[in-house]
SELUMPA-825104 format. One record per residue (C-alpha): residue number from 1; x, y, z. Coordinates in nm, 4 decimals, decimal comma, always signed. Example, Ala and Ser with C-alpha at 12.3 -4.5 7.8 and 13.67 -1.06 7.14 Angstrom:
! residues 2
seq 1 X +1,2300 Y -0,4500 Z +0,7800
seq 2 X +1,3670 Y -0,1060 Z +0,7140
//
This chain:
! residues 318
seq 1 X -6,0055 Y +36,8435 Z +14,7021
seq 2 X -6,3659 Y +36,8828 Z +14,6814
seq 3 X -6,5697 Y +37,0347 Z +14,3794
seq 4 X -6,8874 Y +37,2357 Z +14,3996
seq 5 X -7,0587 Y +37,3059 Z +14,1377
seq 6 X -7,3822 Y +37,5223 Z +14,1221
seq 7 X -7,6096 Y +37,5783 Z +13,8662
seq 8 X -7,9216 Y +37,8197 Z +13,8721
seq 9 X -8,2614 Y +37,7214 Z +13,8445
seq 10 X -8,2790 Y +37,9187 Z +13,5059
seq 11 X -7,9866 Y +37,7665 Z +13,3761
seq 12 X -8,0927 Y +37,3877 Z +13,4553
seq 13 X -8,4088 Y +37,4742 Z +13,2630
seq 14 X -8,2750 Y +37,6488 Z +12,9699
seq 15 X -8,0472 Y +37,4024 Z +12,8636
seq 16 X -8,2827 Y +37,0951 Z +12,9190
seq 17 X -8,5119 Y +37,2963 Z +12,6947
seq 18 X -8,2865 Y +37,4057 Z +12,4614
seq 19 X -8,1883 Y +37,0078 Z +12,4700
seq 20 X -8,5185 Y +36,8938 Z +12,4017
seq 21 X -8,6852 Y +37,2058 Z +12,1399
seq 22 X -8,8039 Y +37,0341 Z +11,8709
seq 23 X -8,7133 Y +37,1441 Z +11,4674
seq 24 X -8,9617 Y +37,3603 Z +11,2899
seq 25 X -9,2470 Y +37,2057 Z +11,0781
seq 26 X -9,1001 Y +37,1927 Z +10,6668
seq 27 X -9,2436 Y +37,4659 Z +10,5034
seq 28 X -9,3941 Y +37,2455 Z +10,2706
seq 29 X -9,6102 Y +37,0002 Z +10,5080
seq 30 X -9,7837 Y +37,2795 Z +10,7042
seq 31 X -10,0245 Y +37,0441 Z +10,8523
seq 32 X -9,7583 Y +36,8907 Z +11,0272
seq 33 X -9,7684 Y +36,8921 Z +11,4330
seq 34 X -9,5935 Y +37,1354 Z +11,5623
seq 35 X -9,6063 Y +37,0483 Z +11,9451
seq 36 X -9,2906 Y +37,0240 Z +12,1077
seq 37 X -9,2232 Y +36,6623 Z +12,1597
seq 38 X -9,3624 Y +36,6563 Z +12,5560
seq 39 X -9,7051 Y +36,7283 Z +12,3991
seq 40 X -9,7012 Y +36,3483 Z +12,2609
seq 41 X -9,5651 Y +36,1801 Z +12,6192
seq 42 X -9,8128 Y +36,0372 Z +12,8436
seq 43 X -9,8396 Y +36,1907 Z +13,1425
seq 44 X -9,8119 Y +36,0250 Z +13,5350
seq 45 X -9,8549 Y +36,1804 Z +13,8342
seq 46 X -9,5635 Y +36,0859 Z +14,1629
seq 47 X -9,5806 Y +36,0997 Z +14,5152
seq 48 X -9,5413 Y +36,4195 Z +14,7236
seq 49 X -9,3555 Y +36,2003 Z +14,9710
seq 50 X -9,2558 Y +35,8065 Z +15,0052
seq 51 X -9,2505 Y +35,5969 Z +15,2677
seq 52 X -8,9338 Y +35,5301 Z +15,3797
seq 53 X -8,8659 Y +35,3100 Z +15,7290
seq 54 X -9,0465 Y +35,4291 Z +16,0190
seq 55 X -9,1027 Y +35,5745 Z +16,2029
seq 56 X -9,2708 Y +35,2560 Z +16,3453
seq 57 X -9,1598 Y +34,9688 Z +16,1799
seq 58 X -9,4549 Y +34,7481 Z +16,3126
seq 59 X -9,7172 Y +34,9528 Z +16,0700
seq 60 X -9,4916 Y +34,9627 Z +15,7708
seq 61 X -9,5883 Y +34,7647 Z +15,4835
seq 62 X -9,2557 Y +34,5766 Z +15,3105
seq 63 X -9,3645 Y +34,7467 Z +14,9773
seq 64 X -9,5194 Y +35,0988 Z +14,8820
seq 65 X -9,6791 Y +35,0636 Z +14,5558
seq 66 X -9,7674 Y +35,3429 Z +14,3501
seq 67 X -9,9665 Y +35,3748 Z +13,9871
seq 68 X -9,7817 Y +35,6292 Z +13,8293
seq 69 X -10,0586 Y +35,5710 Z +13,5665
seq 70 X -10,2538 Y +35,2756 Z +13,4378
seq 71 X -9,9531 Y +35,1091 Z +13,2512
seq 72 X -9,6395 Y +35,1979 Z +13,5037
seq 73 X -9,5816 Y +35,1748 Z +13,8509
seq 74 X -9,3796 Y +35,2187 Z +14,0986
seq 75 X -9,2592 Y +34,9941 Z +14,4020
seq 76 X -9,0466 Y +35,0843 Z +14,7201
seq 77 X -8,8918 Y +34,8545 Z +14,9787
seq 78 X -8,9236 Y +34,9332 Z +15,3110
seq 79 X -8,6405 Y +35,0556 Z +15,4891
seq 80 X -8,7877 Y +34,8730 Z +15,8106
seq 81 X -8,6949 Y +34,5001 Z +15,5028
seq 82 X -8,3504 Y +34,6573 Z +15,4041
seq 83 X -8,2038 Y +34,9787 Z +15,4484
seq 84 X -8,1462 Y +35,0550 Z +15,1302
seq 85 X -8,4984 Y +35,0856 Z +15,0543
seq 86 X -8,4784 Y +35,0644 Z +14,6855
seq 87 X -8,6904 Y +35,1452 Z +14,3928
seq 88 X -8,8797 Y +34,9004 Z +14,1125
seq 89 X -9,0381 Y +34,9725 Z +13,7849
seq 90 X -9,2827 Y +34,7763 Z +13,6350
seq 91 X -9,3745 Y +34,8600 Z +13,2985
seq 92 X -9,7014 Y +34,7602 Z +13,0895
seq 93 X -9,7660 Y +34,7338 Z +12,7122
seq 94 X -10,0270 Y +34,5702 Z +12,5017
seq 95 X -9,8266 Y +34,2250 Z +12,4892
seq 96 X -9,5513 Y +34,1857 Z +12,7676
seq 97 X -9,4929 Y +34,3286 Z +13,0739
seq 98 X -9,1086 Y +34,4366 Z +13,2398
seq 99 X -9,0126 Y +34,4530 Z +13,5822
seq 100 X -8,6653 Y +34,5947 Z +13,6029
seq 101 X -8,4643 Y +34,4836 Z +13,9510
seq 102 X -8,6234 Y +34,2347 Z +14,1997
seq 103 X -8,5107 Y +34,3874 Z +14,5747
seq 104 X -8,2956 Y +34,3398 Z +14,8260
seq 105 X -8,2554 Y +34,1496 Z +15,1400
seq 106 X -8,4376 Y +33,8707 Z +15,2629
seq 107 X -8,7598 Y +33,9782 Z +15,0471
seq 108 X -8,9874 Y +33,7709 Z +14,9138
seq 109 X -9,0683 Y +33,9737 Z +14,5768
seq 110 X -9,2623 Y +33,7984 Z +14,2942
seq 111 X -9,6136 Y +33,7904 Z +14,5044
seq 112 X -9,6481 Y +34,1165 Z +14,5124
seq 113 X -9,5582 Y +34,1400 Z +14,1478
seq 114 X -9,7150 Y +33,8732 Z +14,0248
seq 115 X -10,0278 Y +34,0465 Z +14,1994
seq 116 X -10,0162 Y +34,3785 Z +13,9873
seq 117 X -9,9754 Y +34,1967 Z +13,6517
seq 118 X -10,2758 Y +33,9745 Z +13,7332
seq 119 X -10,4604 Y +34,3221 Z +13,8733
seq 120 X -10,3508 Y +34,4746 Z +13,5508
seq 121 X -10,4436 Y +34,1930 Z +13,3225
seq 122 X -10,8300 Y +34,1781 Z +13,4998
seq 123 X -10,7991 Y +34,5681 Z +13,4293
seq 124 X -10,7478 Y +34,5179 Z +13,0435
seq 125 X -10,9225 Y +34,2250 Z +13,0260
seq 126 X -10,6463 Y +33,9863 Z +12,9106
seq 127 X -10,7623 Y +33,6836 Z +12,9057
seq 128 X -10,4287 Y +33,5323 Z +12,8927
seq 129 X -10,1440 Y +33,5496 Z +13,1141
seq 130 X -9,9309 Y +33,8595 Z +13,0857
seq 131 X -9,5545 Y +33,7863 Z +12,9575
seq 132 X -9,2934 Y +33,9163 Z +13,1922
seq 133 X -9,0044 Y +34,0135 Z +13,1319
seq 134 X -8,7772 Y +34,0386 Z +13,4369
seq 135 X -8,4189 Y +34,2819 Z +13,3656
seq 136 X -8,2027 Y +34,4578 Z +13,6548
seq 137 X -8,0522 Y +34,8176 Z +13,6461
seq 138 X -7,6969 Y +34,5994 Z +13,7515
seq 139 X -7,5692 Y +34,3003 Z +13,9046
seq 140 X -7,5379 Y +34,4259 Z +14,3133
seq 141 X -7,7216 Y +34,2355 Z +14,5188
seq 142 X -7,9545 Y +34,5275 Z +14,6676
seq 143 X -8,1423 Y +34,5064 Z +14,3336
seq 144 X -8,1149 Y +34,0904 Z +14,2565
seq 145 X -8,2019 Y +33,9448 Z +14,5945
seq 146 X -8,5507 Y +33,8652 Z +14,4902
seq 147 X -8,4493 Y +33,6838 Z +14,2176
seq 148 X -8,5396 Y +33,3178 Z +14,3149
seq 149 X -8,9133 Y +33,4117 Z +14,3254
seq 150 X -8,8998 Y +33,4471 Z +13,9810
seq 151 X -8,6720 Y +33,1563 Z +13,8382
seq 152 X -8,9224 Y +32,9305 Z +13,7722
seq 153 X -9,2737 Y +33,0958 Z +13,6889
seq 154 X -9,4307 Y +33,0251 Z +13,4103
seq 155 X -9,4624 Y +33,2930 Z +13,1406
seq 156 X -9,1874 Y +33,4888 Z +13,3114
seq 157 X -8,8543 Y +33,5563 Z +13,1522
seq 158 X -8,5723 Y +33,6377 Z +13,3781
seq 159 X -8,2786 Y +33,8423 Z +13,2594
seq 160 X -7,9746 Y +33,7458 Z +13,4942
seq 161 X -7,7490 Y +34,1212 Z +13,5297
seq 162 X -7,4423 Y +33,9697 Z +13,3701
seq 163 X -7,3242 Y +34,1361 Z +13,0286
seq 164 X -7,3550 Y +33,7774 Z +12,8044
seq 165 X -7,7275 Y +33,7516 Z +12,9735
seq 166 X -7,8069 Y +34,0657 Z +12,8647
seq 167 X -7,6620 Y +34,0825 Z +12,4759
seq 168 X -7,8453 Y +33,7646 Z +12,4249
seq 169 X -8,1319 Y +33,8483 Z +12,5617
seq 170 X -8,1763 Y +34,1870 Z +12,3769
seq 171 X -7,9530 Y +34,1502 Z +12,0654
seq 172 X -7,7265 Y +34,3478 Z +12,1928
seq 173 X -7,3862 Y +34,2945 Z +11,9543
seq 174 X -7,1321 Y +34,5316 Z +12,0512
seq 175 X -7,1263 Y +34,6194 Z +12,4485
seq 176 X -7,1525 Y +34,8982 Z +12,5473
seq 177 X -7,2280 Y +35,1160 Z +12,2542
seq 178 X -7,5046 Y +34,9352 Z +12,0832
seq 179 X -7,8396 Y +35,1371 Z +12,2175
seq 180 X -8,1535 Y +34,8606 Z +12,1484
seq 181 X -8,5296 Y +34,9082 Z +12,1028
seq 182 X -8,7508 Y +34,6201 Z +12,2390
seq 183 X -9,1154 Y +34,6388 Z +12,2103
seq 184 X -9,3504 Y +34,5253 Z +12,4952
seq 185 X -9,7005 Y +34,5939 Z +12,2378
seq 186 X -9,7431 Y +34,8855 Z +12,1346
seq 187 X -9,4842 Y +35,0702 Z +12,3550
seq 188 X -9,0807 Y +35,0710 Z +12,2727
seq 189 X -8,8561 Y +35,0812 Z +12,5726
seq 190 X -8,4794 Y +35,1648 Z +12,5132
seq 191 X -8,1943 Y +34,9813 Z +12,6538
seq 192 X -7,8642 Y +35,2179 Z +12,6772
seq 193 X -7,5861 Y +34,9810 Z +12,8480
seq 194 X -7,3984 Y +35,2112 Z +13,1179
seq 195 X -7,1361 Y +35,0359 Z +13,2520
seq 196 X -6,9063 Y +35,2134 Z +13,5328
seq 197 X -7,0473 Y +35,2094 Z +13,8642
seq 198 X -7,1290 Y +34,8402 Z +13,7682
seq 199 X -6,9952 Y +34,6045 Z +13,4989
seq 200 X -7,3851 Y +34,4959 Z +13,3713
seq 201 X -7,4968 Y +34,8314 Z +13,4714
seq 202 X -7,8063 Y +34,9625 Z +13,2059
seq 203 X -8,0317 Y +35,2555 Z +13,1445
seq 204 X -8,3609 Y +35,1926 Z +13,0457
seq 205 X -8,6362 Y +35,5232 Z +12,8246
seq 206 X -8,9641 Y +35,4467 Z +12,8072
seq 207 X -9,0624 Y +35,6421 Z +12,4938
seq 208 X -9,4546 Y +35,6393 Z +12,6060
seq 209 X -9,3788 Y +35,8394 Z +12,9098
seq 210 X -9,0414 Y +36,0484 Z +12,8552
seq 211 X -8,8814 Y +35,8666 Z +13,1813
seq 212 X -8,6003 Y +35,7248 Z +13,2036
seq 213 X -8,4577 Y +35,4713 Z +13,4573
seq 214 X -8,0890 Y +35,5046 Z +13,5626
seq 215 X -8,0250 Y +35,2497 Z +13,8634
seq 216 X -7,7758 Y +35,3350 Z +14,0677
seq 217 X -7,5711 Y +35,4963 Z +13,8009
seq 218 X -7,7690 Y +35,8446 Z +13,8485
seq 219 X -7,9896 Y +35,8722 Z +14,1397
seq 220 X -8,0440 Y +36,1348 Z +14,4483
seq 221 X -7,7536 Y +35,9923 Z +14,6232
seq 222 X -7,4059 Y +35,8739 Z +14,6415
seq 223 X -7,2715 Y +35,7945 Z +14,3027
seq 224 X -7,0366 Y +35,5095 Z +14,3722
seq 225 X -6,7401 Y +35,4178 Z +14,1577
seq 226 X -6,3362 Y +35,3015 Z +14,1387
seq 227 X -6,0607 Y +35,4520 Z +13,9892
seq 228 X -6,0604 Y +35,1620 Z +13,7555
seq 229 X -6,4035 Y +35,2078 Z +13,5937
seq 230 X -6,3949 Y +35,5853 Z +13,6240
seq 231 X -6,3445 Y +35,6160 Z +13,2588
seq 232 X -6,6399 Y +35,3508 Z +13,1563
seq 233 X -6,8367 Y +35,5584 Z +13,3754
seq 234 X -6,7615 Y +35,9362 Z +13,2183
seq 235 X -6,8230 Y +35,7269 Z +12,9048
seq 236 X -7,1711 Y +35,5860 Z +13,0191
seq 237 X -7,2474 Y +35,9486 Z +13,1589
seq 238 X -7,1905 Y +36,0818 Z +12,8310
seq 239 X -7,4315 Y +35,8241 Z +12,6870
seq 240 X -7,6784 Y +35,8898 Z +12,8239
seq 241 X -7,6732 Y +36,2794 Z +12,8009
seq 242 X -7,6204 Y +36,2036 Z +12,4045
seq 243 X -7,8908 Y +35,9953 Z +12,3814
seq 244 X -8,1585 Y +36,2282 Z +12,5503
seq 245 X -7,9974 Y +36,5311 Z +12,3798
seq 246 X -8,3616 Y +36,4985 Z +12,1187
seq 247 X -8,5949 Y +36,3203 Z +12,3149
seq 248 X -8,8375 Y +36,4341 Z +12,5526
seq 249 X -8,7385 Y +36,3358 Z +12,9367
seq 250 X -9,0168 Y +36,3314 Z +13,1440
seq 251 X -8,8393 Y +36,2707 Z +13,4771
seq 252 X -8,5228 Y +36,0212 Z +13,5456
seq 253 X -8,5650 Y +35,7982 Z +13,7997
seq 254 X -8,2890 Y +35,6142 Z +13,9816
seq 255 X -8,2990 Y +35,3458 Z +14,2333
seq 256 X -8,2154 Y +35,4616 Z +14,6122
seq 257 X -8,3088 Y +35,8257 Z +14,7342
seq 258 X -7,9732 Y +35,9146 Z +14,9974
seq 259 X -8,0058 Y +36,2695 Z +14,9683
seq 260 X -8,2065 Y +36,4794 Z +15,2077
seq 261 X -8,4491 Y +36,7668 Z +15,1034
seq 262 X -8,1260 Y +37,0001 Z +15,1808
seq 263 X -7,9242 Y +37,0976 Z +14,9172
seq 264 X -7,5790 Y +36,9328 Z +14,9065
seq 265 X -7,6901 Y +36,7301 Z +15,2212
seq 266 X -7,7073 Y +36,3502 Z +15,2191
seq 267 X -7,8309 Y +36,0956 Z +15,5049
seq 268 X -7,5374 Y +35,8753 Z +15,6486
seq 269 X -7,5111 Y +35,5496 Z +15,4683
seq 270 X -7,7749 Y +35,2514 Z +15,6854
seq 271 X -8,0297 Y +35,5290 Z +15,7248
seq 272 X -8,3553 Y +35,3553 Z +15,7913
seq 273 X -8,6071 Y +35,6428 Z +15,8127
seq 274 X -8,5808 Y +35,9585 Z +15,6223
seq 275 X -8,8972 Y +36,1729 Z +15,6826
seq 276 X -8,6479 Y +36,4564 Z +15,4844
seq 277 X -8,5534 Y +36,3154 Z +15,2116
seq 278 X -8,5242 Y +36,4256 Z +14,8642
seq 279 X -8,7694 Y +36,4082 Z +14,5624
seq 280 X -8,7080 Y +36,0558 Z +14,3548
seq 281 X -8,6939 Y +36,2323 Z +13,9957
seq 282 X -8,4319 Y +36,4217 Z +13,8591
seq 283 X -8,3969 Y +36,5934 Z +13,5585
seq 284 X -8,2196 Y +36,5988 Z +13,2856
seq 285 X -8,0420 Y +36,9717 Z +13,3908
seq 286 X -7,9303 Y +36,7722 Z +13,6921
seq 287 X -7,7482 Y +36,5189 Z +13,4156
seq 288 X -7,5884 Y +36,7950 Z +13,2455
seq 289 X -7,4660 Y +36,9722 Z +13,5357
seq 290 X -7,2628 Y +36,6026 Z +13,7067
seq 291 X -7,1669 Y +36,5798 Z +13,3005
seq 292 X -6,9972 Y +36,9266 Z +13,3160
seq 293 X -6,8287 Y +36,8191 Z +13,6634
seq 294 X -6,7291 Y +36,4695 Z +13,5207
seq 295 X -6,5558 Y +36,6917 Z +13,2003
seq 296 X -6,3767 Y +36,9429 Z +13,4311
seq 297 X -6,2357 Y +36,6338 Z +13,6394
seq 298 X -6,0418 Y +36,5981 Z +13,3467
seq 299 X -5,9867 Y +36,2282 Z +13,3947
seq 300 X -5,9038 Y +36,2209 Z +13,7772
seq 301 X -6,1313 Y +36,0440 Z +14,0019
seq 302 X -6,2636 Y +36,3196 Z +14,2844
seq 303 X -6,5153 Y +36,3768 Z +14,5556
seq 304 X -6,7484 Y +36,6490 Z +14,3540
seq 305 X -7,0630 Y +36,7618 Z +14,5442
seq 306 X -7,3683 Y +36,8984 Z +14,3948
seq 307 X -7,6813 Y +36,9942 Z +14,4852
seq 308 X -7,8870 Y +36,6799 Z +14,4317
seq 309 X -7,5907 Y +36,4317 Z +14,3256
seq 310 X -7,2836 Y +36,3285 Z +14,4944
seq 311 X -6,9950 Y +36,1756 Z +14,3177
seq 312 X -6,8490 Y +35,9482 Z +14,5667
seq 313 X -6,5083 Y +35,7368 Z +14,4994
seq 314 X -6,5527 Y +35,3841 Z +14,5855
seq 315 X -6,2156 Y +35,2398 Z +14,8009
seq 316 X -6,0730 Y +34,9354 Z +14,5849
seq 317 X -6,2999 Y +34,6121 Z +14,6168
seq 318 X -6,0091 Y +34,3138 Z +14,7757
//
């Protein structure tokens, strides 16, 4: 059985403004801002389109990079390198920089990196190196495989996606309920464990910008997960949509883009070039609405298909 669920335009942004109105000002502090919350979010600007893989390989770079703004960009792998083509994050503030997943394939990753931290460091004029912190959205090997580059830089930190790595690398006590702050200098990034579609899978909200990164837990694509972990996941899911129920959400940003710029349409898995495909961001209407279809699966693991999500059962790993 397959479950469609739509949702109008109107309805996706009512309730993720009803989610995110702020309280009134106290009567007695009438000085007190009373902006909603998106007023104090920095803002970034993202591509119309990204590159993808092709539709000539020979004049593709391996990496798009793009400045989202000053502190936070944005890298893509070429489909041409791997064909999952995913996304990485690299985050700035005043003291430490984090990168959060590494690539996949046979990718050399850390010089390119390494370049934007030393771009952004000449930028700020640091005249010390840059901390970096390296964490991955999970443990799969489409978002590790650059890994090595790292291991052994100096003044680089790398988180290995196992659940022990992560709790003692963040102070993490009990997994996966404890939601922890770390500061980078100035800026306060959020780490919400969401196990489900992976056992070390995380969420990361950078409270600067509103955006939130989801791996491959929540992305324009195919949602992949077993029977087994079905009920981690709805749990994760949930999570998340508690957690953002009073914050600002600027976008949410995932890790692969599968879906093409049709509704309810997705490219065949080993796509290389997708001059169609969907936006990167979602939002957090598009969270509700798979929450609502998670609820009404009542427990039972199902194929549900919605517009810019799809909820795909993963066959039993051997």
């Amino acid at each position: 059985m397959t479950l469609r669920i739509g949702i109008t335009l109107a309805a996706l942004f009512s309730s993720a403004l009803l989610a995110q109105a702020p309280a009134p000002a106290p009567a007695a502090a009438p000085a007190a801002p009373t902006h909603p919350p998106s007023a104090f979010v920095e803002p970034g600007v993202l591509p119309k389109n990204w590159m993808s893989g092709g539709p000539k390989c020979m004049e593709m770079p391996a990496w798009q990079v793009h400045e989202y703004n000053p502190n936070f960009f944005i890298l893509r792998q070429s489909g041409c390198i791997h064909y999952e083509k995913p996304f990485l994050y690299l985050i700035f503030g005043k003291d430490k920089a984090l990168l959060e997943d590494t690539g996949a394939g046979q990718i050399d990753t850390a010089p390119v990196v390494m370049s934007l931290v030393a771009k952004w460091a000449r930028r700020n004029n640091k005249t010390g190196p840059v901390p970096l912190i390296v964490v991955h959205s999970h443990s799969h090997g489409d978002h590790t495989a650059g890994d090595a580059g790292f291991a052994n830089l100096p003044n680089v930190q790398l988180v290995k996606a196992t659940v022990p790595e992560l709790q003692n690398a963040f102070g993490i006590k009990t997994w996966p309920t404890d939601i922890v702050p770390f500061d980078l200098g100035s800026r306060i990034v959020d780490l919400i464990p969401i196990p489900g579609h992976d056992v070390a899978g995380i969420a990361l909200y950078d409270r600067q910008t509103g955006v939130m990164l989801t791996g491959d837990s929540f992305y324009p694509g195919r949602l992949y997960v077993g029977d087994a972990e079905f009920p981690t996941f709805v749990a994760s899911h949930q999570r998340m949509v508690d957690f953002t129920k009073d914050k600002p959400v600027a976008h949410i940003l995932g890790t692969h883009i599968e879906q093409t710029n049709t509704p309810f349409v997705d490219y065949p898995r080993g796509t290389v070039y997708q001059p169609e495909e969907h936006v990167l961001e979602l939002t957090r209407g598009v969270l509700l609405e798979l929450n609502d279809a998670l609820i009404q699966l009542n427990g039972k693991l199902d194929r549900v298909v919605l517009r810019d999500v799809i909820l795909s059962p993963r066959a039993p790993r051997p």
